[in-house]
Structures are given as structure tokens and as C-alpha cells.
Backbone as CSV, one residue per row, in Angstrom:
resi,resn,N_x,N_y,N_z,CA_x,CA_y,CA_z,C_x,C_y,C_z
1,UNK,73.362,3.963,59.631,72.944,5.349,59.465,74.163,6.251,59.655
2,UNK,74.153,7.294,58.987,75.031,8.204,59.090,75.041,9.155,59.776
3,UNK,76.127,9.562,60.899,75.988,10.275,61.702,76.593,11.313,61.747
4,UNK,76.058,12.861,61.692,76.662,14.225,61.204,76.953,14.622,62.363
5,UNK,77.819,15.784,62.644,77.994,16.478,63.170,76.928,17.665,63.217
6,UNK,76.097,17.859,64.586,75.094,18.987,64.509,75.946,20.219,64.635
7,UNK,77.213,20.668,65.440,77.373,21.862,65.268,78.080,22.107,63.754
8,UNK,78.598,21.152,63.039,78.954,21.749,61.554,78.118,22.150,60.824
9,UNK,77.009,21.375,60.617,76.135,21.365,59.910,74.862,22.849,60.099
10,UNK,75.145,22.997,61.756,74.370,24.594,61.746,75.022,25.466,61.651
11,UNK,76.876,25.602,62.023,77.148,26.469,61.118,77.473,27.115,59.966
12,UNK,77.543,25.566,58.965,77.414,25.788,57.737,76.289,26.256,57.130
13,UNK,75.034,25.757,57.674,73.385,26.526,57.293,73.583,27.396,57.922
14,UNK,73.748,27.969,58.892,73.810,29.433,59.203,75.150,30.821,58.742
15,UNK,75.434,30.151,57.749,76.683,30.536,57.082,76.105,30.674,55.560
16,UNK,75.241,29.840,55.312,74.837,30.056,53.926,73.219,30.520,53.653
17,UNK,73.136,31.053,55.074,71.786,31.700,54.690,71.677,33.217,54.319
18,UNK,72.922,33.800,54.297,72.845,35.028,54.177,73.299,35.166,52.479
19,UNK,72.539,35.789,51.438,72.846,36.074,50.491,74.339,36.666,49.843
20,UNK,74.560,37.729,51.041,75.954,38.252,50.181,77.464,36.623,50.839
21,UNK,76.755,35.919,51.685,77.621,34.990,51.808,78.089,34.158,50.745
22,UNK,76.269,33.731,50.439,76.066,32.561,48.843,76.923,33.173,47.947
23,UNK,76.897,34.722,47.883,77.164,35.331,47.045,78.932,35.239,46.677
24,UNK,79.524,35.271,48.188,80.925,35.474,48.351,81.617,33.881,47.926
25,UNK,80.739,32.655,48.067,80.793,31.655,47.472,81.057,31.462,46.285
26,UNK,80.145,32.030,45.478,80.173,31.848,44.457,80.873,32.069,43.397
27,UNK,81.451,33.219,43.729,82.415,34.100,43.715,84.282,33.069,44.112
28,UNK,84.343,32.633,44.652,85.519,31.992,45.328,85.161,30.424,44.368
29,UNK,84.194,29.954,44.133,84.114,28.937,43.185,84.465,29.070,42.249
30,UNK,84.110,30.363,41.155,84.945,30.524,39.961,86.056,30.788,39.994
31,UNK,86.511,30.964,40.767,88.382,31.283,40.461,88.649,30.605,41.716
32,UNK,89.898,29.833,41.471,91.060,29.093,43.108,90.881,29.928,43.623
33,UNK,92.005,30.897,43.723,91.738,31.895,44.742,91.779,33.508,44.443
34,UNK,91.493,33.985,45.845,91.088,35.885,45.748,91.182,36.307,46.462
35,UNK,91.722,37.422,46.628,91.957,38.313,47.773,90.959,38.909,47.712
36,UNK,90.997,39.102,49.512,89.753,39.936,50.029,89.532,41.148,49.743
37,UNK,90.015,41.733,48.890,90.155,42.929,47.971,89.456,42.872,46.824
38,UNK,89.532,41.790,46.579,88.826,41.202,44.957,87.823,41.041,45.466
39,UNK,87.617,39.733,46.133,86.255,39.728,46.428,85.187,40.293,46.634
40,UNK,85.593,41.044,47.743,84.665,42.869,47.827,84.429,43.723,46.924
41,UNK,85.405,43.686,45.997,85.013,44.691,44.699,83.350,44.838,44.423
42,UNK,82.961,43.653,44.141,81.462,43.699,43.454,80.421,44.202,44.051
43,UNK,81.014,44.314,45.775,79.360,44.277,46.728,79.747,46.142,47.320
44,UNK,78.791,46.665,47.212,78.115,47.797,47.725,78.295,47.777,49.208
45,UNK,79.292,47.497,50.064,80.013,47.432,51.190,80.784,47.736,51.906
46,UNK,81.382,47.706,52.735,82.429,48.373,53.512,83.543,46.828,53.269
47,UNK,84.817,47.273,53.588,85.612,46.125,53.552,85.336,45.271,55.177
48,UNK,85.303,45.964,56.384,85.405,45.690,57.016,83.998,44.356,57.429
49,UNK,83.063,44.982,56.513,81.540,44.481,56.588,82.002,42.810,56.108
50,UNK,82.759,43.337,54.895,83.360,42.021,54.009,83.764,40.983,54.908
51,UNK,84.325,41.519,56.100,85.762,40.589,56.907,84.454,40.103,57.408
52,UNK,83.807,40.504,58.174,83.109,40.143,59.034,82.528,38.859,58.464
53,UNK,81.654,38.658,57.279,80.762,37.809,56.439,82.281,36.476,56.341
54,UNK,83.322,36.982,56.265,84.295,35.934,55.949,84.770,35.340,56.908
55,UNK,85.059,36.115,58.054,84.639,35.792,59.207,83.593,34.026,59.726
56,UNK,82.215,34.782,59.315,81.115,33.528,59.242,81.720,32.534,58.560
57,UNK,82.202,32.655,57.264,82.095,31.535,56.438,83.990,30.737,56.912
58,UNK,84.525,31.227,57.339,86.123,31.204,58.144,85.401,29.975,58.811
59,UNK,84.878,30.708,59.841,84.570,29.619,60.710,83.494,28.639,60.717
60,UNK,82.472,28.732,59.755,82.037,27.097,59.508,82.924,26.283,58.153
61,UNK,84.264,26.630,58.002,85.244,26.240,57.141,84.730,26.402,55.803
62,UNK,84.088,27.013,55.442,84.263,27.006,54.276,84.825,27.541,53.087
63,UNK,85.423,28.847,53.875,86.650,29.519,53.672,87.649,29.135,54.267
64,UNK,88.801,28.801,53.333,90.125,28.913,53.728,90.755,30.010,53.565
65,UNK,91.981,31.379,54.458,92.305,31.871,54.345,93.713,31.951,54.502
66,UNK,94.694,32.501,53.495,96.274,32.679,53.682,96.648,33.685,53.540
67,UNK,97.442,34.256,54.613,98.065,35.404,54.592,99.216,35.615,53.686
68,UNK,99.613,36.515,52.836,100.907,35.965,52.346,101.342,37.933,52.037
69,UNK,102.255,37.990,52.899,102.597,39.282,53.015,101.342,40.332,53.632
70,UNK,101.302,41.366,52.765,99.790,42.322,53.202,98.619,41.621,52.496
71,UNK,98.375,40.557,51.922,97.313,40.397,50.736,96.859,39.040,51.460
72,UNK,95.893,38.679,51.739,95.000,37.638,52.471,94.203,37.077,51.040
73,UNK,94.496,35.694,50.894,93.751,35.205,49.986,92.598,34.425,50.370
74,UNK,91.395,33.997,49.683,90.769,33.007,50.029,90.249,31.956,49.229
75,UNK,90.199,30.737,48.956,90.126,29.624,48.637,88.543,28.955,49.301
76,UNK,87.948,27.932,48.572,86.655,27.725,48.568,87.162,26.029,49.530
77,UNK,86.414,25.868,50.535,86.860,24.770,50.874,85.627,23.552,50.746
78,UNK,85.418,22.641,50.533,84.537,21.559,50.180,84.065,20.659,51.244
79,UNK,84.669,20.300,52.408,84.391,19.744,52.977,82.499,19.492,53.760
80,UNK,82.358,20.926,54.411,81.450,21.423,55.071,80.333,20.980,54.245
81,UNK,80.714,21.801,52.672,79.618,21.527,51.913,78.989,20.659,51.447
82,UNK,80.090,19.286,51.196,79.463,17.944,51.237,78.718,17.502,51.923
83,UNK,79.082,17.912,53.300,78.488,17.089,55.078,76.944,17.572,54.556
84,UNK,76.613,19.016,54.087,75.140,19.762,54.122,74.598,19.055,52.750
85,UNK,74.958,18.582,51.488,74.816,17.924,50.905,74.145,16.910,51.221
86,UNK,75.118,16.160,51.663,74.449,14.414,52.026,73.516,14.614,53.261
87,UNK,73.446,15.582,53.763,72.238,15.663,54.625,71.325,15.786,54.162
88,UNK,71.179,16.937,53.581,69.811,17.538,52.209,69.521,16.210,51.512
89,UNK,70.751,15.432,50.526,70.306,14.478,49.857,69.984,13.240,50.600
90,UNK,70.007,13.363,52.021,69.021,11.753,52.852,67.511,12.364,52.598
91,UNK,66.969,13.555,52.703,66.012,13.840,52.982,65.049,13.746,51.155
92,UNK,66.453,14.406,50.322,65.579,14.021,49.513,65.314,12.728,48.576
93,UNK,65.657,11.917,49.172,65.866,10.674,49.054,64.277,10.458,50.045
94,UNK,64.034,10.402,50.784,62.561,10.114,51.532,61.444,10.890,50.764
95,UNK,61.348,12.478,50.316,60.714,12.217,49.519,60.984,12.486,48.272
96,UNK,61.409,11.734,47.542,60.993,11.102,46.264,60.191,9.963,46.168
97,UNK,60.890,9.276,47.332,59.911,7.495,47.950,59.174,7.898,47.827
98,UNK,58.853,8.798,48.257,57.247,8.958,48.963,56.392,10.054,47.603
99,UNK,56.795,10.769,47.092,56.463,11.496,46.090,55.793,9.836,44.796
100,UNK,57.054,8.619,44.910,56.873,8.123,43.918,56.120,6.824,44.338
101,UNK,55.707,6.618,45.560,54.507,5.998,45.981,53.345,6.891,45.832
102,UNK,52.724,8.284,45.509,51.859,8.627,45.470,51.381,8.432,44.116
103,UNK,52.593,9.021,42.985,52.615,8.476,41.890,51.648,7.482,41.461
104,UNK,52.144,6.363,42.129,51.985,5.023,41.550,50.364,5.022,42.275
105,UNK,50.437,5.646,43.324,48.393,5.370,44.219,47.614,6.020,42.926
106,UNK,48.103,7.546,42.639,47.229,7.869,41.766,46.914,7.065,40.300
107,UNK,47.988,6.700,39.863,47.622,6.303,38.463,47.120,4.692,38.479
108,UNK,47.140,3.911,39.603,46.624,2.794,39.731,45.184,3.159,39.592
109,UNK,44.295,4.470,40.229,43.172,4.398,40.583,42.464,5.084,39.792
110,UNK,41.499,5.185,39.034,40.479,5.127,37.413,39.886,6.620,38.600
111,UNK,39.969,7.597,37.780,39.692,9.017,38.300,38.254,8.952,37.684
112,UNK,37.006,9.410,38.179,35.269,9.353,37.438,35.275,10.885,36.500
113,UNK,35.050,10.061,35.364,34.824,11.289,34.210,33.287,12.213,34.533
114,UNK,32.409,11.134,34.975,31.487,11.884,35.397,30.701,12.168,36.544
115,UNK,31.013,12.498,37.693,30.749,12.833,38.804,29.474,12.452,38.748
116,UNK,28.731,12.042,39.834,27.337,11.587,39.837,27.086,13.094,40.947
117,UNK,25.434,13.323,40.909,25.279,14.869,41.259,24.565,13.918,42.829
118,UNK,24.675,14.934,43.967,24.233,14.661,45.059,22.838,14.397,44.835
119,UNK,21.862,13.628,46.220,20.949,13.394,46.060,20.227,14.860,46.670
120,UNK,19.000,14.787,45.982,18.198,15.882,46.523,17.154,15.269,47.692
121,UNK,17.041,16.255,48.893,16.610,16.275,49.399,15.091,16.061,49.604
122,UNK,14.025,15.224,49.738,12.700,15.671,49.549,11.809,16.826,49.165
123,UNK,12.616,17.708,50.810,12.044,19.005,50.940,13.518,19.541,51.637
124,UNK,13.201,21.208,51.818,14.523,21.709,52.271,14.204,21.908,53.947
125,UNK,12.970,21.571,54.308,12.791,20.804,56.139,13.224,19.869,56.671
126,UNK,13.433,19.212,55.325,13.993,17.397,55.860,15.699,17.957,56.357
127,UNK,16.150,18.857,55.869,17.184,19.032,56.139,17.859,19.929,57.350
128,UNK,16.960,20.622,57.985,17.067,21.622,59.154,17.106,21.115,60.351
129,UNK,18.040,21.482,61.173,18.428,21.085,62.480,17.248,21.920,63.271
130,UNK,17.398,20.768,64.535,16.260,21.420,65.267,16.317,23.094,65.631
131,UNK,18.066,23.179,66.439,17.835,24.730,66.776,17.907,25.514,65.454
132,UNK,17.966,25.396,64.317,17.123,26.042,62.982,15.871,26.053,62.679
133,UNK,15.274,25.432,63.334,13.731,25.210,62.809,13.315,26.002,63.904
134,UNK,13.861,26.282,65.469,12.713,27.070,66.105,13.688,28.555,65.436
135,UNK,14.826,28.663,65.292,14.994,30.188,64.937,14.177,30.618,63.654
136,UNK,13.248,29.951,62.771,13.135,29.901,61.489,11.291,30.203,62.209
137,UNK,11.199,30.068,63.141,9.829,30.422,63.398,9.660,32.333,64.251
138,UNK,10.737,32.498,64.679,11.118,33.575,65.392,11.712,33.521,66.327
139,UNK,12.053,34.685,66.913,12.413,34.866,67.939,11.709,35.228,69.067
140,UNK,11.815,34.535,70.638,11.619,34.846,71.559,11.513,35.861,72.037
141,UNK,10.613,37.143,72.462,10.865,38.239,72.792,10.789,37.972,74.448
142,UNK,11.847,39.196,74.701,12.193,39.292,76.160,11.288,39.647,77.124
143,UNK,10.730,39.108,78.151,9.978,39.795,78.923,10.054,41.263,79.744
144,UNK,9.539,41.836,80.209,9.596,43.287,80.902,10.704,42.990,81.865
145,UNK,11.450,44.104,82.505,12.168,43.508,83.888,11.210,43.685,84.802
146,UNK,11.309,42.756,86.093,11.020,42.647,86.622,11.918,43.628,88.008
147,UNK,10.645,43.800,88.798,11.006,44.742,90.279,12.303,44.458,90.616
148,UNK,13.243,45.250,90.950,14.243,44.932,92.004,13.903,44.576,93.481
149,UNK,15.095,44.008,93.607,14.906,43.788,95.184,16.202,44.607,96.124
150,UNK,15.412,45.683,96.910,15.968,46.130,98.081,15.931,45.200,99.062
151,UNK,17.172,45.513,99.680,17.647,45.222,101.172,17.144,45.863,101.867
């Protein structure tokens, strides 16, 4: 069995749950690399908001960053993303098994074209529970109160 690392793996899911992250991904996938200038262009943001999100993704590696003079580039790194990969793909690997054992239960077993209709009852008494049958006669009325008792 294969054994992951739990803190990579939550901060890579907790790195890629935020949309403008996926987003900043996706973004760094189509081109090698981009400055954090570029990158930000597209999003309705502050730059600083930007650092921060890169920040997240910095540190569950999936950004690589290089300084090179005033201009900070960033590069898409692969590693992380594999590890969350082959995790996702053990699981979906169990069910498909299991998706493709149901498969096979259903179509082994002859589905009834024509439903047979329940049996009817004699009468609709045969079918009433006792505490239905006395509520079905009435109700009990309450007696008067009775005297108090002084001390």
C-alpha cells in the first residue's frame, strides 16, 4: 500500500479549494512562466490579495517562485499534484469495482415486466390495529373534575 504524506496532501486540498487559486493554476499551466504582475492582470483584485493566494499555493508547493531582479516569476510545479492524483485515483479505482459489480448484479437479474398487484384485503377491518379500531368507535369523554382536597 501506498503511503502519502497527510500534511501534503491537506495542504494541497486546501490550496485548491479556493477558486481564484484553481484559477491562478490554470493560468501558470498555460504558459512556463509569469510574473505576478501577469498573473493578476485577469482577477478583479488587489495585488497584495494576489500574494497572499500565492502565498497558499507557495507553500503547499505548487508554486514555484524566482526572484530575478524587481520581477518575481512563477512556474507550475507537479509534484504535489500527482501525490492528490494518485490519491483521488486509489479511490476511484474502489468505486468503479464496485460501480462494476453492481453492473453485473443488475443485468444478471430478469427485471418483472409485469408487476403482480397486491392482494386485497377481505374487508378494510381485517386490516385495523387494535388502538384504531377503539379510536374508530370514539372518543372517551372526560369525566367532571372532581373536589379538591384542602389541607
Amino acid at each position: 500500500m501506498v503511503k502519502y504524506q497527510d500534511e501534503t496532501l491537506d495542504r494541497t486540498f486546501a490550496a485548491l479549494s479556493d477558486p481564484t487559486r484553481r484559477a491562478l493554476l490554470a493560468r501558470l499551466g498555460d504558459q512556463e512562466s509569469l510574473s505576478v504582475s501577469e498573473l493578476a492582470q485577469p482577477f478583479a483584485m488587489s495585488l497584495p490579495a494576489i500574494m497572499k493566494h500565492l502565498d497558499v499555493l507557495t507553500d503547499a508547493g505548487l508554486v514555484a517562485r524566482e526572484k530575478t531582479g524587481r520581477t518575481v516569476a512563477c512556474r507550475l510545479t507537479a509534484r504535489p499534484m500527482e501525490q492528490a492524483m494518485n490519491w483521488l485515483n486509489r479511490y476511484a479505482q474502489f468505486w468503479s469495482d464496485n460501480l462494476d459489480r453492481l453492473a453485473a448484479f443488475v443485468e444478471e437479474e430478469p427485471w418483472q415486466t409485469n408487476p403482480q398487484s397486491p392482494p386485497t384485503p377481505a374487508s378494510p377491518r381485517a386490516q385495523a390495529s387494535p388502538s384504531r379500531d377503539a379510536s374508530a368507535r370514539g372518543r372517551k369523554k372526560s369525566t367532571p373534575r372532581g373536589p379538591s382536597r384542602k389541607i
